[in-house]
ROSE-4610 file (N, C-alpha, C; in Angstrom, 1 decimal, always signed):
// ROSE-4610
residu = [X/X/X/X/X/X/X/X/X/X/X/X/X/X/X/X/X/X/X/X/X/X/X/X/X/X/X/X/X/X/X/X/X/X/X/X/X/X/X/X/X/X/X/X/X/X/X/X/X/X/X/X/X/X/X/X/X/X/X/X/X/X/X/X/X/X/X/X/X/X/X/X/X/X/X/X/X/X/X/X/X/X/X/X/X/X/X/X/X/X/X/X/X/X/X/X/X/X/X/X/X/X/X/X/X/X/X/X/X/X/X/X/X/X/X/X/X/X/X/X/X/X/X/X/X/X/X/X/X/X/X/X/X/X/X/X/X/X/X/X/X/X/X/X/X/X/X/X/X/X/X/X/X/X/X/X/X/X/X/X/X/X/X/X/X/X/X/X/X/X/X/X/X/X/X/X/X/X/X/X/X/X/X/X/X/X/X/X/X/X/X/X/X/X/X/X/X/X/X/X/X/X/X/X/X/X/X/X/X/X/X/X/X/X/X/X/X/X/X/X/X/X/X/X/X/X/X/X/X/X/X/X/X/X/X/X/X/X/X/X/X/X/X/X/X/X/X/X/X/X/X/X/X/X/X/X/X/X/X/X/X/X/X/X/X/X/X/X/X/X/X/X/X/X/X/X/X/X/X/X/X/X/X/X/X/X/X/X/X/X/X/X/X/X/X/X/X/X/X/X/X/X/X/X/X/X/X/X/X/X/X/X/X/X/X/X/X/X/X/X/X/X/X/X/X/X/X/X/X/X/X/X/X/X/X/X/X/X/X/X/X/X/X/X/X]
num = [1/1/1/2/2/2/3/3/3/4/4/4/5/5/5/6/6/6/7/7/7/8/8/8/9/9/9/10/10/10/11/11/11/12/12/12/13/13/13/14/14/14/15/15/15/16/16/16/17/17/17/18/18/18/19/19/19/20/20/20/21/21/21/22/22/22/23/23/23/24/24/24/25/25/25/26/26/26/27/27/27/28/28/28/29/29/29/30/30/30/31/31/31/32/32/32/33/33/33/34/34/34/35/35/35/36/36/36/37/37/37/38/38/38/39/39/39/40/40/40/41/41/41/42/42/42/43/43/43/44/44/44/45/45/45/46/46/46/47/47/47/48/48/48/49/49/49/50/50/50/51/51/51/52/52/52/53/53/53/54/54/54/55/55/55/56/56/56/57/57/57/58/58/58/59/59/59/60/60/60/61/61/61/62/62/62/63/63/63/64/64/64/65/65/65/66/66/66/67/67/67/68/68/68/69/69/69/70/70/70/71/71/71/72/72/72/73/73/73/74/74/74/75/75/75/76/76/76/77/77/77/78/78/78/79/79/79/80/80/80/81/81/81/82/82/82/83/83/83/84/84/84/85/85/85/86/86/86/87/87/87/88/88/88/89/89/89/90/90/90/91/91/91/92/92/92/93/93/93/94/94/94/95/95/95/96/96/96/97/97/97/98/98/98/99/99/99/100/100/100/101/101/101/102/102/102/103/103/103/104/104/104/105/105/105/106/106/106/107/107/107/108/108/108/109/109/109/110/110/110/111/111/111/112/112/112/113/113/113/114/114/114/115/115/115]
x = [+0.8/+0.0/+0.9/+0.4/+1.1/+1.0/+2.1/+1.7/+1.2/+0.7/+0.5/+1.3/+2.3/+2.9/+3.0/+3.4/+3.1/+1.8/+0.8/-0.3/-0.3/-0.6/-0.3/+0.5/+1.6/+2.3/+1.6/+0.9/+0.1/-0.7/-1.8/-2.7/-2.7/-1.5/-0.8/-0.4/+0.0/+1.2/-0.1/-1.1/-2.2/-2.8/-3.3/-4.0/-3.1/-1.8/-1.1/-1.2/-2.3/-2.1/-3.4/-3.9/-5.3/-6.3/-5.7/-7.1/-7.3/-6.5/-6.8/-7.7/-7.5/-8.4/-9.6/-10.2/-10.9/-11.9/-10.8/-11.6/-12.6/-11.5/-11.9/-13.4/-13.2/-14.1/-15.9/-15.6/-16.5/-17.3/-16.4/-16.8/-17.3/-16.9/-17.9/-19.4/-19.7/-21.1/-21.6/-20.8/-20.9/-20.8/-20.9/-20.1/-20.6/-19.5/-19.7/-18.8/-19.5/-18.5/-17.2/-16.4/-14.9/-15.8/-16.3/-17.0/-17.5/-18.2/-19.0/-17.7/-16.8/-15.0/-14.8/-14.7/-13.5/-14.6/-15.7/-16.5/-16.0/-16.0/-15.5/-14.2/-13.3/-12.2/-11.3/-10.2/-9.8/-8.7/-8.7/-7.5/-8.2/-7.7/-7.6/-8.2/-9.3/-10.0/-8.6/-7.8/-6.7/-5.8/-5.7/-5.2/-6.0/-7.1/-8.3/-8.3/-8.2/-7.7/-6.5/-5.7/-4.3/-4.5/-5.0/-5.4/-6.0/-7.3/-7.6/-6.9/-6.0/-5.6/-4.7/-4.0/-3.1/-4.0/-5.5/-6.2/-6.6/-6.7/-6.7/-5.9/-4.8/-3.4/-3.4/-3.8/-3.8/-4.5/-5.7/-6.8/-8.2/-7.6/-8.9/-10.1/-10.1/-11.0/-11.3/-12.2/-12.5/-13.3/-13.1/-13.8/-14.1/-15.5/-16.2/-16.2/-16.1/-16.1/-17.8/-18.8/-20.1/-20.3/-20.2/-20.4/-19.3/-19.5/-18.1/-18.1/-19.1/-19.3/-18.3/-17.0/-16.5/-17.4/-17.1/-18.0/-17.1/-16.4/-15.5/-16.6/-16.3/-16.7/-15.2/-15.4/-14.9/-14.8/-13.3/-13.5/-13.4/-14.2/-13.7/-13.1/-13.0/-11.9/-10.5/-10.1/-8.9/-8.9/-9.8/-9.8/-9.6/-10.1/-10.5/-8.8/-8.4/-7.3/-6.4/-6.1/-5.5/-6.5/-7.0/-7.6/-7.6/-7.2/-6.8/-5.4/-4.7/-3.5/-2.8/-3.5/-3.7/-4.3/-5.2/-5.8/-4.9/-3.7/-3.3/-1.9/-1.8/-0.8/-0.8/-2.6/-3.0/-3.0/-3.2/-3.4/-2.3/-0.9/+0.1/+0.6/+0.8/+0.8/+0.2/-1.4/-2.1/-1.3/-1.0/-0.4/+0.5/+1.8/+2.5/+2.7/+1.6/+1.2/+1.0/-0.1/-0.1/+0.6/+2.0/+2.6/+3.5/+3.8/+4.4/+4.0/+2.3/+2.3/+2.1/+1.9/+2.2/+3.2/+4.5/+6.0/+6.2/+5.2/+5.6/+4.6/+3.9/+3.0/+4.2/+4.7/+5.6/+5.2/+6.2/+5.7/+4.8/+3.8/+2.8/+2.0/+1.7/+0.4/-0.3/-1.5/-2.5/-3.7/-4.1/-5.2/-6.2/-6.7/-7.8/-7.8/-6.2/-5.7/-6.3/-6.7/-7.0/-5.8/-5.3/-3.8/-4.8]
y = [-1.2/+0.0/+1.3/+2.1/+3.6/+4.1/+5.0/+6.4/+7.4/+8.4/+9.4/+10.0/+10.2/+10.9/+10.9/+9.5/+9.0/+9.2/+9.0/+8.7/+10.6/+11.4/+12.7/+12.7/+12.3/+12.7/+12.2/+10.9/+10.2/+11.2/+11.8/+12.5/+13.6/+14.2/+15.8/+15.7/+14.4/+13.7/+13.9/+13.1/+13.0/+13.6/+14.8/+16.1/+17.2/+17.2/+17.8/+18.0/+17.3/+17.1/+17.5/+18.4/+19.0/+18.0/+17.1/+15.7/+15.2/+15.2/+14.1/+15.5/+16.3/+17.1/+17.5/+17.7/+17.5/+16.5/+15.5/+13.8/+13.7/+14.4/+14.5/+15.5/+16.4/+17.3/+17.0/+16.0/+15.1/+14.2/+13.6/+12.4/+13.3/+14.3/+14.7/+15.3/+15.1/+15.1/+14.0/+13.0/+11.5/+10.8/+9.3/+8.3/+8.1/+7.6/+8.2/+6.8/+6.5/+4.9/+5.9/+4.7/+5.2/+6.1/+5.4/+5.8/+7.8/+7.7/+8.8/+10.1/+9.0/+10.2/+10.6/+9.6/+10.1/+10.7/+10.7/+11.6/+13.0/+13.7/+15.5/+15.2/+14.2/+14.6/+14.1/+15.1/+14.8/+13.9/+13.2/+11.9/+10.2/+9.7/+8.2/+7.9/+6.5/+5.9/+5.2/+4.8/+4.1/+4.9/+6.2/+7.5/+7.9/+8.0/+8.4/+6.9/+6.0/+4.9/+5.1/+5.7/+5.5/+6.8/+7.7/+8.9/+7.9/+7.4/+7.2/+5.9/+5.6/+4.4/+5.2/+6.2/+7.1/+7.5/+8.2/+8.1/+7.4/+6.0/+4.9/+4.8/+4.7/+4.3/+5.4/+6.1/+7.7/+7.5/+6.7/+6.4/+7.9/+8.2/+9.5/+8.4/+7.7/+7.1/+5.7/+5.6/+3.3/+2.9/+2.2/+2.0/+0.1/+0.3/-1.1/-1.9/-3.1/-3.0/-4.4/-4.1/-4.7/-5.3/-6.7/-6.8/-5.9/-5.2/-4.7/-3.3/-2.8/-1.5/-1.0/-0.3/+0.0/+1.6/+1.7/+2.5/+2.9/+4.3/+5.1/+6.3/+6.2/+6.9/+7.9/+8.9/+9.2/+9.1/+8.8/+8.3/+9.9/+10.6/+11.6/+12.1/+11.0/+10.9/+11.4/+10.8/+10.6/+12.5/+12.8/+14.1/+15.2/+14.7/+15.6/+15.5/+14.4/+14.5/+15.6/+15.5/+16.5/+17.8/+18.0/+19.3/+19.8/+18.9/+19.0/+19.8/+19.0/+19.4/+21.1/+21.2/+22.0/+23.9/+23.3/+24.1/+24.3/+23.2/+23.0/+24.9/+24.1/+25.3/+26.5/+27.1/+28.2/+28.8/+28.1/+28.4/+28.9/+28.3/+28.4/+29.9/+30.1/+31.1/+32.5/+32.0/+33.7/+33.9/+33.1/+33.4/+34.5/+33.9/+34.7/+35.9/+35.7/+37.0/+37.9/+37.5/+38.4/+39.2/+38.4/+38.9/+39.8/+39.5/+40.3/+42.0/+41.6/+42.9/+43.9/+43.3/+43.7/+44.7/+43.4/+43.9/+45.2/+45.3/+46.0/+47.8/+47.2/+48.9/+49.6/+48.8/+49.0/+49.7/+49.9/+50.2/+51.6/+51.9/+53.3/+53.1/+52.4/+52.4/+51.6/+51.7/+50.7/+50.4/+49.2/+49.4/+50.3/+51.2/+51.7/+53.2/+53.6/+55.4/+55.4/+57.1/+57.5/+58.9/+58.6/+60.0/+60.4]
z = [+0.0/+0.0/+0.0/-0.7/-0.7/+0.3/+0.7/+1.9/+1.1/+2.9/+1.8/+1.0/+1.0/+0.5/-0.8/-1.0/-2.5/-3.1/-2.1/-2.8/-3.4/-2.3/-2.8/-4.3/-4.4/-5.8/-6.9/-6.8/-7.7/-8.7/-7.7/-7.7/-8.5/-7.5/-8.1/-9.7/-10.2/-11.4/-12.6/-11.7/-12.7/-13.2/-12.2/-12.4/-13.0/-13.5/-14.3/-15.6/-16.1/-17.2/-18.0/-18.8/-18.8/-19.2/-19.8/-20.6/-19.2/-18.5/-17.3/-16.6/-16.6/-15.5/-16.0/-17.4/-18.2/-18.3/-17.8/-17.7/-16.4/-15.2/-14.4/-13.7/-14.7/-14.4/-14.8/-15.8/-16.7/-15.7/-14.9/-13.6/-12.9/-12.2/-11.1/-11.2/-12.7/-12.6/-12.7/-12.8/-12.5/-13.2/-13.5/-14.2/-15.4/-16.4/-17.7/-18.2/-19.3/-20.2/-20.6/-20.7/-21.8/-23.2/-23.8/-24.6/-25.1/-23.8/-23.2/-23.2/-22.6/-21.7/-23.0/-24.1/-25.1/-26.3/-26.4/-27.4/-27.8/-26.4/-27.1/-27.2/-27.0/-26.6/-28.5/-28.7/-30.4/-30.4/-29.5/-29.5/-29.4/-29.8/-30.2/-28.5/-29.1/-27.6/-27.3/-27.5/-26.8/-26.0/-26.4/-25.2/-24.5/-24.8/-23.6/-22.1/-22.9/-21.7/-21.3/-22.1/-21.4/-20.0/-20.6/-19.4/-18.1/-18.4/-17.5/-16.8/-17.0/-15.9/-15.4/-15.8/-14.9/-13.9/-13.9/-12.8/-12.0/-12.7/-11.8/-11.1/-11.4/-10.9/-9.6/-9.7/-8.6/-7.6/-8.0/-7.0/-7.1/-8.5/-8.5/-9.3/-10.0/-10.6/-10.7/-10.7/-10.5/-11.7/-12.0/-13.5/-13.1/-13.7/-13.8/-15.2/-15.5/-16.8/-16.7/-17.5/-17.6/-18.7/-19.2/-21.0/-21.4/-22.3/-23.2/-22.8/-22.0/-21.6/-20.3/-20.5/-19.0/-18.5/-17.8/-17.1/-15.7/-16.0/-15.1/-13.6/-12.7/-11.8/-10.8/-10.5/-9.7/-8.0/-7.7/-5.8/-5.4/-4.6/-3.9/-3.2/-2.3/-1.4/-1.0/-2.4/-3.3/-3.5/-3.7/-4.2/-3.4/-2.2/-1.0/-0.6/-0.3/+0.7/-0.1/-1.6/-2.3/-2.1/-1.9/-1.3/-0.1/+1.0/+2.2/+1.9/+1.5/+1.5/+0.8/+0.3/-1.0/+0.4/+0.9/+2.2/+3.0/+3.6/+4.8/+4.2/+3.1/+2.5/+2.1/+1.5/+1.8/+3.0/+3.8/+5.5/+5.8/+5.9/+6.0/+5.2/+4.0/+3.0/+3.8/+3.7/+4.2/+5.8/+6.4/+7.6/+7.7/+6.6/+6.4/+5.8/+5.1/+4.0/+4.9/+6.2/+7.1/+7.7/+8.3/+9.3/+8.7/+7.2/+6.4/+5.8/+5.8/+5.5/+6.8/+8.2/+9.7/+9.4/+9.0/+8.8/+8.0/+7.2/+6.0/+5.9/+7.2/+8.0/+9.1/+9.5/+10.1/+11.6/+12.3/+13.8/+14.0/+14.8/+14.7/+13.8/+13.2/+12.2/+12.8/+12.5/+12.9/+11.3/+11.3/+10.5/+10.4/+11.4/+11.7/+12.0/+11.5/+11.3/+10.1/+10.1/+8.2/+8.7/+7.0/+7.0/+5.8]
């Protein structure tokens, strides 16, 4: 089993790529055949699979296969924790953004003087 850490890069590797985020964006209005994925899209169905097993492979997508029909869904999960992560760093960032621009009023000012 992956850590996070990995799993994190998986993710990040996957969603790099605009067909795959594209693909992705496709799934969250919910599940869609290979078929369905690769219609708008102007590349060969055998790339459009190749896309999506890199999301498999990530754990952003699970795909069923029924009779001849596969049928892709997105895990959210998968998605969320990269969005955790993604938050934990904004958080971190506006922090400092803050104390910076503290730094950057400098001492005697306040937010709440008008010059």
């Amino acid at each position: 089993m992956l850590n996070h850490e990995e799993s994190l890069d998986l993710v990040f590797r996957a969603l790099g790529d605009r067909t795959r985020r594209a693909l992705v964006e496709r799934l969250v209005r919910g599940p869609a055949s290979v078929s369905e994925l690769a219609a708008p899209l102007t590349m060969s169905l055998a790339a459009v699979v190749q896309h999506l097993q890199v999301l498999e492979t990530a754990g952003i997508v699970r795909s069923e296969k029924v009779g001849r029909v596969r049928t892709c869904r997105i895990e959210p999960e998968v998605l969320r924790a990269g969005e955790h992560w993604l938050g934990r760093q904004r958080t971190t960032w506006e922090g400092r953004l803050d104390r910076l621009g503290d730094f950057l009023a400098g001492p005697g000012t306040s937010e709440g003087s008008t010059s």
